[in-house]
C-alpha positions in Angstrom: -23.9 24.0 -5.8 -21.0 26.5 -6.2 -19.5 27.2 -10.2 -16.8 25.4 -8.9 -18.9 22.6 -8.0 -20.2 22.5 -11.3 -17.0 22.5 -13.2 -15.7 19.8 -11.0 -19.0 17.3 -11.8 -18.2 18.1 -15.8 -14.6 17.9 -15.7 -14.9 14.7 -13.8 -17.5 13.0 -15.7 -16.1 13.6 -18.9 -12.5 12.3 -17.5 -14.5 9.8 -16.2 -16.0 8.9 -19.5 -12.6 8.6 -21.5 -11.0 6.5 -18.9 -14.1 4.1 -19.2 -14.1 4.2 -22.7 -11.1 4.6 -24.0 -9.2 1.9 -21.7 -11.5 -0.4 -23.7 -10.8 1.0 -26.9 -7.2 0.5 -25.8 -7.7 -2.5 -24.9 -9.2 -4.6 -27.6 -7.0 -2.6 -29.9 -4.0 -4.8 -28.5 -3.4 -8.7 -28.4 -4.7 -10.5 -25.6 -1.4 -12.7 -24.8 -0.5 -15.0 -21.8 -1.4 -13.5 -18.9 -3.3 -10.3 -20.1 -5.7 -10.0 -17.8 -3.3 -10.3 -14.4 0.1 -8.8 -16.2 -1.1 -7.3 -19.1 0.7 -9.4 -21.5 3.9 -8.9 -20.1 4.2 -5.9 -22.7 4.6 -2.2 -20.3 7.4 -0.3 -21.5 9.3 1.7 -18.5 7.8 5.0 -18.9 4.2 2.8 -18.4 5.5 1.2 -15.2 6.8 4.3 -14.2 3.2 5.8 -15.0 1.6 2.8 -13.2 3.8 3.7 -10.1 3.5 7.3 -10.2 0.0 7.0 -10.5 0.1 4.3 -6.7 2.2 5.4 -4.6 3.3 9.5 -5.8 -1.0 10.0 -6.6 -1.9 8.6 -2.8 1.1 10.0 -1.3 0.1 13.1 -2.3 -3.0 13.3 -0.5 -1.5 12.1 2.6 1.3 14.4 2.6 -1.6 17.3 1.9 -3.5 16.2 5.0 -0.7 15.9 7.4 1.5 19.1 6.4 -2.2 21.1 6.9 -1.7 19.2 10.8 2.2 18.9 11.1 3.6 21.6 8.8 6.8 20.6 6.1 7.7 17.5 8.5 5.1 15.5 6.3 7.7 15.3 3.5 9.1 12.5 5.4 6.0 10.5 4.7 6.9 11.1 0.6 10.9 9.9 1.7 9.5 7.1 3.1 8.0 6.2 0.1 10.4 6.7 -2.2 12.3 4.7 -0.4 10.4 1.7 -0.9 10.1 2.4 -4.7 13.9 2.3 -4.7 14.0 -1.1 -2.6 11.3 -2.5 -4.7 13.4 -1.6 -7.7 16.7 -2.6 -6.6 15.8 -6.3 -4.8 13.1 -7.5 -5.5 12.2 -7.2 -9.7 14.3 -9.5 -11.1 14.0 -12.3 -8.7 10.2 -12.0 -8.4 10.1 -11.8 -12.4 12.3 -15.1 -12.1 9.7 -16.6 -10.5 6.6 -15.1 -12.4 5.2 -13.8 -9.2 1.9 -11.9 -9.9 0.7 -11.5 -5.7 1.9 -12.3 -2.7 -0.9 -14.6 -2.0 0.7 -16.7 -4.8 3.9 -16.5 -3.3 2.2 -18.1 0.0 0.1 -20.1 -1.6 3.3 -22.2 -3.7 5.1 -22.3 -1.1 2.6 -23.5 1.7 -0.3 -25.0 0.4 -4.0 -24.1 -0.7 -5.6 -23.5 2.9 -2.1 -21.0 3.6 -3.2 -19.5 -0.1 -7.4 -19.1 0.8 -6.6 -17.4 4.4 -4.0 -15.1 2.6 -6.0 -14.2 -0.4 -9.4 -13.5 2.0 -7.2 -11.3 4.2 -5.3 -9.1 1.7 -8.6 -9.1 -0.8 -10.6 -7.5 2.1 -8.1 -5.2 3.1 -7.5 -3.5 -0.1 -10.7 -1.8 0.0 -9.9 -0.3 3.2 -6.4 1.5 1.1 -9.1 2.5 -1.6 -11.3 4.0 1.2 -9.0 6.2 2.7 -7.4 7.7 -0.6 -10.9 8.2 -2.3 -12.2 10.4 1.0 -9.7 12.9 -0.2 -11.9 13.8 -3.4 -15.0 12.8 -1.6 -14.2 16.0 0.5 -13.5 18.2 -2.2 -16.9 16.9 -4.1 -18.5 17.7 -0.6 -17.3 21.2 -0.3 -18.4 22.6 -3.6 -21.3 20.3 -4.4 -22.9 19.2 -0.9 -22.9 15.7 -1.8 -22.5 13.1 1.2 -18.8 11.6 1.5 -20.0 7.8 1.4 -21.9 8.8 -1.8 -19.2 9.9 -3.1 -17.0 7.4 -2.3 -20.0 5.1 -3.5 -19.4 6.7 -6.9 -15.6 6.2 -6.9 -16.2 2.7 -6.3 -18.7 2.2 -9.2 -16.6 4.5 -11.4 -13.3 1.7 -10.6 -15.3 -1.3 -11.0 -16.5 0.2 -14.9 -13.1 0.6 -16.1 -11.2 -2.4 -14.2 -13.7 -4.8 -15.3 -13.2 -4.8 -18.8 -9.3 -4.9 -19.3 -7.5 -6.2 -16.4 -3.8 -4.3 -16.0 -4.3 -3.0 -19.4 -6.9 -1.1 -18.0 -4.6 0.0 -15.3 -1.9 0.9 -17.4 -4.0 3.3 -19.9 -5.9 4.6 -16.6 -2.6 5.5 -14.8 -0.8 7.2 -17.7 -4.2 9.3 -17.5 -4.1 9.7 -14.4 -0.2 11.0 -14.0 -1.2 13.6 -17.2 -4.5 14.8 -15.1 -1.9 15.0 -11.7 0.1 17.0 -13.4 -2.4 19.4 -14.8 -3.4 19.9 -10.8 0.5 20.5 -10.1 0.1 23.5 -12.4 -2.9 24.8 -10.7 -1.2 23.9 -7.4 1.7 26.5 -8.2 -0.7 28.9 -9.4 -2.7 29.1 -6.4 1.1 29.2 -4.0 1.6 32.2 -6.3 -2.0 34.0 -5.8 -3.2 33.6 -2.1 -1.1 34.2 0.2 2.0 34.0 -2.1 5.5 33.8 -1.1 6.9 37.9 -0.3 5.5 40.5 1.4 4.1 40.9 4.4 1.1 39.0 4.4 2.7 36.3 2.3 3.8 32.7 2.9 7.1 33.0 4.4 5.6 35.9 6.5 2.7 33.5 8.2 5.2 31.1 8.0 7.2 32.8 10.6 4.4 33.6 13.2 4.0 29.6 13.0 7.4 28.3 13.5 6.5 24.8 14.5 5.4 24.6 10.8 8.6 24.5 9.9 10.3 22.3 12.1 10.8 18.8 10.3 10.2 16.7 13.4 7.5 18.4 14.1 5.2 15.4 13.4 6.7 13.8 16.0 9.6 11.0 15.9 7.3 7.7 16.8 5.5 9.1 13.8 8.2 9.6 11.3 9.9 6.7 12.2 6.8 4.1 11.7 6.4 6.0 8.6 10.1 4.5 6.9 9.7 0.9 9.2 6.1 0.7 8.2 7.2 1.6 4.2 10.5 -0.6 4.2 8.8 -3.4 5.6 6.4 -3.4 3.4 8.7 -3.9 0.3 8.3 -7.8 0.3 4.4 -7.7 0.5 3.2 -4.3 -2.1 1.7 -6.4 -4.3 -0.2 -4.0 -6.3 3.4 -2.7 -7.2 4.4 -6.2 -8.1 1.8 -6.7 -10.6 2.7 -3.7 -12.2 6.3 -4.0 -12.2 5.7 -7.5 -13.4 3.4 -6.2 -16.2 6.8 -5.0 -18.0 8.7 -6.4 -20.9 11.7 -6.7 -19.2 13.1 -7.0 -15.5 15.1 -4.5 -16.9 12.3 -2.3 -18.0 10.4 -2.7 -14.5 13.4 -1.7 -12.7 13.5 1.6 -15.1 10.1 1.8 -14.8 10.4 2.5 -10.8 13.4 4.6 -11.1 11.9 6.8 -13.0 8.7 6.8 -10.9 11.0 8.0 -7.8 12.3 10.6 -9.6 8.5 11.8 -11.1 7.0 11.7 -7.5 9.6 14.0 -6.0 7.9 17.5 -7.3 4.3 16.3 -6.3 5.7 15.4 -2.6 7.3 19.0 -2.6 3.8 20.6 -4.0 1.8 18.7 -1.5 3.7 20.2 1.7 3.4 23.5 0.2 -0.3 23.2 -0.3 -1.0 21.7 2.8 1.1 24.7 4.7 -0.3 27.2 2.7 -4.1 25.8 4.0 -3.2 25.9 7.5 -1.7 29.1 7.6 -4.4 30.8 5.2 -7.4 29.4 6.8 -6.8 27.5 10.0 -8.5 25.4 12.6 -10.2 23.4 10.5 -11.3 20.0 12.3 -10.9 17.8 9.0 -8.1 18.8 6.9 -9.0 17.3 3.7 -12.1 19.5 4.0 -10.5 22.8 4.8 -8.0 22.7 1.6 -10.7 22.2 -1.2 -12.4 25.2 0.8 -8.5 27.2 0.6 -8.5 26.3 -3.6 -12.0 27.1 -4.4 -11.5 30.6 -3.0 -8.0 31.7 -4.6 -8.3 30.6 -8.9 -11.4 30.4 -11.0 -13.9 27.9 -10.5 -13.1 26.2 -13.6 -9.3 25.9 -12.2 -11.0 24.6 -8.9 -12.1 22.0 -11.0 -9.2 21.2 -12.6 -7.5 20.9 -9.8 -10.1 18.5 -7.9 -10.7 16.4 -11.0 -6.5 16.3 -10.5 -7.3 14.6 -6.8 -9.9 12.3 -8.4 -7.4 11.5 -10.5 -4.8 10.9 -7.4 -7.7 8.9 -5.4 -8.4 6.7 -8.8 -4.7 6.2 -9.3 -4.5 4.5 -5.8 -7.6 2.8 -5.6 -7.5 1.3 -8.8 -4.8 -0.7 -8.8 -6.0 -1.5 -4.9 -9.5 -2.7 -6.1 -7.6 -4.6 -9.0 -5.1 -6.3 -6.7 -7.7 -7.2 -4.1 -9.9 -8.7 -6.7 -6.9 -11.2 -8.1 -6.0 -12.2 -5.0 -9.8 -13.0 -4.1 -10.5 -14.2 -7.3 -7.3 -15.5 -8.8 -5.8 -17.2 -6.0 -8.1 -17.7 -3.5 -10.5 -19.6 -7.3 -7.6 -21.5 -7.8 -6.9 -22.5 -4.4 -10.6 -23.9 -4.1 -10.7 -24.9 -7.7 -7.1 -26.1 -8.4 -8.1 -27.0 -11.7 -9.5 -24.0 -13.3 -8.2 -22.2 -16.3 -6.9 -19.1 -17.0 -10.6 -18.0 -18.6 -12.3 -19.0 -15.0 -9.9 -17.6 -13.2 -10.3 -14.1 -14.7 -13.8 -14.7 -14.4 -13.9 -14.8 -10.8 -11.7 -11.7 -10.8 -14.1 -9.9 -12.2 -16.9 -11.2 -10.0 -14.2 -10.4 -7.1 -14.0 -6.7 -8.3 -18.0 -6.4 -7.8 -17.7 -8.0 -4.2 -15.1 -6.2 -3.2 -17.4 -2.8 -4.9 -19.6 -3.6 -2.7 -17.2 -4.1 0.4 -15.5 -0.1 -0.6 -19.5 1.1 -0.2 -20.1 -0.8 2.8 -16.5 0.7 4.2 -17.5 4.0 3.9 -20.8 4.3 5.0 -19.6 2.8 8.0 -17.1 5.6 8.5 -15.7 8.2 6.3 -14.2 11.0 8.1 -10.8 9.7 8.6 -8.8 8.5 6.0 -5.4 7.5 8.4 -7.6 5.0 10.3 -8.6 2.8 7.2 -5.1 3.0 6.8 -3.8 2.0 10.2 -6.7 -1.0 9.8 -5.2 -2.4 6.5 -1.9 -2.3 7.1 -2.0 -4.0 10.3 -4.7 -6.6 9.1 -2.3 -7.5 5.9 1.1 -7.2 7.0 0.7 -8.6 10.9 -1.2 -11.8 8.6 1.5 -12.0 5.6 4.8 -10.6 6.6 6.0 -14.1 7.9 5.1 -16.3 5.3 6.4 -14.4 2.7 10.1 -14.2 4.2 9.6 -17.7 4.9 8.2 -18.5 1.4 12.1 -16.3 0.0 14.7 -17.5 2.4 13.6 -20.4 5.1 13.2 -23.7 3.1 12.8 -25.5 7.1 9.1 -23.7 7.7 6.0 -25.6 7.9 2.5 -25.2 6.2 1.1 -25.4 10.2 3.8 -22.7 11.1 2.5 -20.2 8.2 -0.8 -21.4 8.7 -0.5 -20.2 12.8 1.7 -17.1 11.7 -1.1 -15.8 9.5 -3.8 -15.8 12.3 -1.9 -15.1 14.9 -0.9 -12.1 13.2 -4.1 -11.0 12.5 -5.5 -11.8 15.4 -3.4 -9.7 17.7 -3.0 -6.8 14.8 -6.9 -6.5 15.6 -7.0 -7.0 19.2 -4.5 -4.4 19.7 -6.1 -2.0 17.5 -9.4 -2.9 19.8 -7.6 -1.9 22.9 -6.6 1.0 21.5 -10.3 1.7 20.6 -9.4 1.9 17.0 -7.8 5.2 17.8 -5.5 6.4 14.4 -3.4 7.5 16.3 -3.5 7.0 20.1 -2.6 3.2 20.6 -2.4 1.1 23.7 0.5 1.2 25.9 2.0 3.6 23.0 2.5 0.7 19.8 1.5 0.7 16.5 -0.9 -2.5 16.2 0.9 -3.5 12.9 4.8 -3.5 14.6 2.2 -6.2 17.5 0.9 -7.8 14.5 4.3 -8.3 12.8 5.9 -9.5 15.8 3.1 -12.1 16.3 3.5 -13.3 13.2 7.1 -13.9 13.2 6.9 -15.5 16.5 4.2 -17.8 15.5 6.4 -19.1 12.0 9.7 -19.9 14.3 8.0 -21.6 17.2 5.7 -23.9 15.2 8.5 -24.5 12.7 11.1 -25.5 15.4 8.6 -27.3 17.0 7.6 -29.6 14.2 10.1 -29.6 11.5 12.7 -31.9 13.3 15.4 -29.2 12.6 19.4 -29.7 13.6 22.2 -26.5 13.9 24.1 -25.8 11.0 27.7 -26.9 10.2 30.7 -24.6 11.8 30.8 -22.0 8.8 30.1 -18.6 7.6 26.1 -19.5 7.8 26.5 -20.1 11.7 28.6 -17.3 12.6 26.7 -14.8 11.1 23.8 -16.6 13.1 25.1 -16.1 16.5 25.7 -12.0 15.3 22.1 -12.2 14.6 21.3 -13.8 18.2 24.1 -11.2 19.5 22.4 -8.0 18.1 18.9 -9.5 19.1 20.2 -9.8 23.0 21.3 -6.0 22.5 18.6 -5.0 21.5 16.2 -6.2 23.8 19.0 -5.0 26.7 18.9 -1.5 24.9 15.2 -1.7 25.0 14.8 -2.5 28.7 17.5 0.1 29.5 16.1 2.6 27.5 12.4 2.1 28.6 11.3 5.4 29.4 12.7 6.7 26.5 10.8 4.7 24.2 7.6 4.4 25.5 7.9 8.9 25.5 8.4 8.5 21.7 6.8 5.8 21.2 9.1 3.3 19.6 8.7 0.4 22.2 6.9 -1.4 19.4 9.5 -0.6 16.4 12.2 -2.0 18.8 10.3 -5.0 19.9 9.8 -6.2 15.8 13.2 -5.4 15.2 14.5 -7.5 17.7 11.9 -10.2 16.8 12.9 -9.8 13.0 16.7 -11.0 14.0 15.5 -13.6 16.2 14.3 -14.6 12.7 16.9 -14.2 10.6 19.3 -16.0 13.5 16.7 -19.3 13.5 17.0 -18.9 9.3 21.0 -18.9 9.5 21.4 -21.7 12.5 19.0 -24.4 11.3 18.7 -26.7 8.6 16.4 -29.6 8.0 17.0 -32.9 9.5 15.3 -36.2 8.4 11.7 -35.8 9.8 11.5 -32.3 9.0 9.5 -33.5 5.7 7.0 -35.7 7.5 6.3 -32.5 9.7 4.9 -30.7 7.2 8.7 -29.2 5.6 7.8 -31.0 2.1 5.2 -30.6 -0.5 2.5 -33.2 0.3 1.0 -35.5 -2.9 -2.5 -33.5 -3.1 -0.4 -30.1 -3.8 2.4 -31.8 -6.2 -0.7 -32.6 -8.3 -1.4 -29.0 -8.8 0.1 -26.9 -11.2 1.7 -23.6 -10.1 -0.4 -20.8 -10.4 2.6 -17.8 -10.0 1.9 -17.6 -13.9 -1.3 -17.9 -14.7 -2.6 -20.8 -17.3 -3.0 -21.1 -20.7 
């Protein structure tokens, strides 16, 4: 083991230590409240949201953007736009009316809207996938733990997982809260180490310095350089997402205030700027310094452990323990309430808000268990857990959740058939592709196949059962026939532009986008007519008798 390696195992342990501990301290020092365990009270102030969501999506970013820049030069900072982005969305449509509604996860959205079997396939879906987003950010510290201590990546991921279920266990989003405030102070300490190392090898003047290598590599600099089918699926994959990030929602939701959640993400935009910067630098600086490396996440621990003291290394890899925890965390928690939260009440309508929280925290060691089992299985690549969740979630949720917001016409049977027919051709397309990260079949994304199943499953069963009629002449109708206008264009533009997109690989992006206006024309053209409710349109007796669990019980 190098000194390195050894400052890292007692810098991390100890941070280790306080998180476990002191979240708890934290924790029983404050009032459990309504809702504690899932929201934490109710009770973040902004600068904790903004914490919380520095701590997601700035903390994971972060080690994507490192990875890609070391393969694609500055062009990864579109991944961190793309992210922002979202923040901003999240922030400017969607707090106040989820917080309206009490929302906690999207299951629950699904599951009020269409039933208890719609709520169990949701929750067993997005609960299994959240591992898979824990997974891949966590196999950026594994690497570093690797490099200066020789341990195996799964065991090291084994460790994380272990290390999330201590902490989580005891104090729900509290946890969360006093964990990601930690975490953003620890990322920050890496920042400064970051710099530090930009300054000492290779630097940024003279001959041999970074602007120097910089120009023998010019493609490094080139900000499509990661290729546009790539940028591009980074903002649709990130903008589409905004309805369905539930981990953001329960934190965002954890606030006083709509008001204060909204802050609370503003401000995390704005903190998560500098660390997207510092992440393309680093990554650059790796490539150029010591290139070729097969796994990127691999050579850059290898770059910082050879410019500043060991006892810096270890700073600064505690700093991507701290990013890896800051994603995963909230993952693993998220996962676990919508395995134990809502997919407990949706077998066990009755139970309280104690059960409830106790099958969260029987989830959270299930789905410990799943993040071990994930990485033994494979471990070198964190983009393809990626590429696996977000087409398993998103091609199974997307539909019913737009449905759940804006079309009061769709059917429990239509979200029912959305959800696995999502899923199912998310997976078989990522099959065909040999569950390649990045070479798919025929050129598309499996999510933008998944997404489009989905959608088309929710409008043809819903038309098919709900005994719809067209709308009344009126604003509603001729904004409809726009939306069937600009769906006919684009599938012309698609079919005359063929070559074009299939080069670039955006034949998928074009094909959900038309399929997302077919949606929004069928949501502005039809409204129910009088069998639509004894189709399935209505709430049925057996569901009216259960109370709603978007706020959990008293």
């Amino acid at each position: 083991m190098t000194a390195a390696g050894v400052w890292t195992i007692i810098l991390a342990l100890a941070y280790t230590a306080w998180l476990v501990v002191g979240g708890r301290i934290m924790v029983r020092r404050q009032e459990s409240g309504k809702g504690g365990f899932f929201v934490g009270g109710r009770s973040f102030g902004p600068w904790t949201v903004a914490f919380c969501i520095t701590g997601l999506f700035s903390g994971s970013s972060y080690i994507a953007i490192v990875e890609l820049s070391y393969r694609t030069g500055i062009s990864a900072v579109w991944y961190g736009v793309a992210e922002t982005v979202q923040i901003l969305l999240i922030a400017l449509l969607l707090v106040k009316p989820l917080r309206e509604k009490l929302v906690v996860t999207v299951t629950g959205i699904i599951g009020d809207r269409f039933g208890r079997a719609a709520k169990a396939i949701g929750s067993v879906i997005t609960g299994l996938t959240f591992p898979m987003y824990s997974v891949a950010t966590t196999i950026a510290f594994a690497s570093a733990l690797h490099v200066v201590t020789d341990l195996s990546l799964p065991l090291s991921v084994a460790a994380t997982a272990v290390v999330l279920l201590a902490f989580l266990s005891g104090g729900g989003m509290r946890s969360v809260g006093f964990s990601q405030t930690m975490n953003v102070i620890m990322i920050g300490l890496m920042f400064l180490v970051g710099v530090w190392v930009l300054l000492a090898d290779p630097g940024f003047g003279g001959a041999d310095g970074l602007v120097a290598r910089a120009a023998a590599a010019p493609e490094m600099l080139v900000l499509s350089n990661a290729g546009v089918s790539l940028i591009v699926a980074w903002f649709g994959t990130f903008i589409i997402n905004v309805p369905l990030a539930q981990a953001a929602f329960q934190m965002s939701m954890s606030a006083r205030t709509p008001e204060d959640g909204q802050r609370g993400l503003y401000r995390a935009a704005v903190l998560g700027i500098p660390l997207i910067l510092l992440g393309v630098v680093i990554g650059v600086a790796a490539a150029l310094v010591q290139p070729g490396e097969a796994l990127p996440l691999v050579a850059i621990p290898e770059y910082i452990a050879g410019v500043v003291p060991p006892w810096a290394a270890g700073v600064f890899f505690v700093g991507l323990w701290a990013c890896a925890l800051g994603w995963a965390g909230p993952c693993q928690f998220s996962g676990a309430t919508s395995l134990g939260r809502d997919l407990g009440s949706a077998l066990n309508p009755a139970a309280t808000e104690r059960q409830l929280v106790r099958y969260t925290r029987v989830a959270l060691v299930g789905l410990t268990v799943v993040m071990v089992v994930f990485a033994l299985l494979r471990t070198e690549e964190s983009a393809w857990w990626n590429v696996m969740a977000w087409t398993l979630r998103n091609g199974a949720t997307l539909a019913p959740v737009l449905a759940a917001f804006f079309w009061p016409l769709a059917t429990r049977s239509a979200a029912l058939t959305a959800m696995l027919a999502g899923f199912g051709a998310g997976m078989g397309w990522y099959a065909a592709s040999g569950f390649h990260a990045t070479d798919f079949f025929l050129g598309m994304h499996p999510v933008w196949v998944g997404m489009t199943a989905n959608l088309l499953g929710m409008v043809l069963v819903t038309l098919a059962q709900s005994g719809w009629q067209l709308v009344a002449p009126g604003r509603a109708r001729q904004r409809g026939v726009t939306a069937v206008v600009v769906a006919v264009l684009l599938v012309m533009a698609g079919a005359a532009l063929w070559p074009w997109l299939v080069q670039f690989g955006l034949v998928g992006l074009v094909m959900l986008a038309a399929m997302i206006t077919v949606f929004v024309a069928v949501v502005l053209l039809t409204e129910g007519g009088g069998a639509s409710r004894a189709a399935g349109g209505g709430p049925d007796l057996a569901d009216e008798a259960v109370p709603s669990r978007s706020e959990p019980a008293t």
